[in-house]
C-alpha positions in Angstrom: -13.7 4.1 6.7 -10.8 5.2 4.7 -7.3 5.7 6.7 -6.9 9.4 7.2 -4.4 11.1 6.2 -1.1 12.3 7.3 -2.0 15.6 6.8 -5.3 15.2 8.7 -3.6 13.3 11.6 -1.3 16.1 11.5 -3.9 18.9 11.6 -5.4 17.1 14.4 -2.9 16.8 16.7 -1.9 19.2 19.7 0.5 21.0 19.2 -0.3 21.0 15.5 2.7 20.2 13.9 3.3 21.4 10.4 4.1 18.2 8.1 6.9 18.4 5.5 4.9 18.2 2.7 2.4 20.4 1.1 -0.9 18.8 1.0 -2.4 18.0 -3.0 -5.0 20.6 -4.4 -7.9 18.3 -4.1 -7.8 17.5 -0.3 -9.9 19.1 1.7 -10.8 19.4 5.2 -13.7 20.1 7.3 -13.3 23.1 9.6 -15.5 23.8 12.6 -15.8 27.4 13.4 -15.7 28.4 17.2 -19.4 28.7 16.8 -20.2 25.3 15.9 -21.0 25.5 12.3 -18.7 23.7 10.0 -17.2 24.7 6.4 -14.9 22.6 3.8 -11.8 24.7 3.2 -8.5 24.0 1.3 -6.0 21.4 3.9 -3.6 24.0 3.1 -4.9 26.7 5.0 -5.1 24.5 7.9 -2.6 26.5 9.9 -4.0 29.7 9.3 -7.3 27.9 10.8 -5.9 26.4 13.3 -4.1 29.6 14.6 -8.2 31.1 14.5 -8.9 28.5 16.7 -10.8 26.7 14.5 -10.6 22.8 14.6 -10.5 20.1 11.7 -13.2 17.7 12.2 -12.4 15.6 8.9 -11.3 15.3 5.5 -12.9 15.0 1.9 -11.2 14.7 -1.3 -12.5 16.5 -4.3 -11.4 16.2 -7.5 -13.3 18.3 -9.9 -15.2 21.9 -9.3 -18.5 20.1 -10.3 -17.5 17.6 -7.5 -16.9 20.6 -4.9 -20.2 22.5 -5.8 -22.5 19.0 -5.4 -20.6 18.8 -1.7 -20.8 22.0 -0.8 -24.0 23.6 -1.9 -26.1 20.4 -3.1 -28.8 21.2 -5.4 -27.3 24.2 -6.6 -27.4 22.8 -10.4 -31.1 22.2 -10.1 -33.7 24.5 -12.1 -35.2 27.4 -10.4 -38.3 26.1 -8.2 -41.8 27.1 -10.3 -43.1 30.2 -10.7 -39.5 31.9 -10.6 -38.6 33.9 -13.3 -35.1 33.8 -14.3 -33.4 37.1 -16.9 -30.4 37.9 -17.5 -29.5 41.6 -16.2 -29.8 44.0 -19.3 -27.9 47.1 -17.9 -26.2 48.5 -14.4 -28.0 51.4 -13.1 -26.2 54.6 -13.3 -23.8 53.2 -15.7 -24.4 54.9 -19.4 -24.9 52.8 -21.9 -22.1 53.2 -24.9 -24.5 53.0 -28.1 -22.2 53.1 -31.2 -22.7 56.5 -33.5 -25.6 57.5 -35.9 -23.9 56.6 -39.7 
């Protein structure tokens, strides 16, 4: 298992102590909610979290969106399961449709 990180040691200590440094865009952490369930959020927003109550039950490190999306919501890039019909929305109801003049 890979060291954690200073930002993660920080995050779980008590009293949470704010490091110096702001942690890189691709680090994220696992939150757990006061309820149990668990979500990956940005590492820094782990104050705001923290102050929710919420507590930091690990870290992940994600470097690309495609990266996020397969960690997050797996299966998400799959085709829809058989016998679902996929279209494309042709119009917004109640919005009037702007057809260009007769010439």
């Amino acid at each position: 298992m890979p060291e954690a990180s200073p930002f993660l040691t920080a995050a779980q200590a008590d009293p949470y102590v704010a490091p110096q440094a702001t942690p890189p865009g691709n680090l994220f952490f696992v939150y757990q909610r006061l309820d149990g369930d668990t979500f990956l959020g940005s590492a820094a927003q782990a104050e705001g979290y923290l102050r929710l109550g919420f507590k930091v039950t690990g870290e992940e490190t994600v470097d690309d969106t495609d990266s996020f999306r397969a960690l997050v919501s797996p299966g998400s890039d799959e085709p829809p399961a058989s016998g679902v019909e996929h279209s494309e929305a042709t119009a917004t109801p109640g919005v009037k449709v702007n057809t260009p003049p007769a010439a």
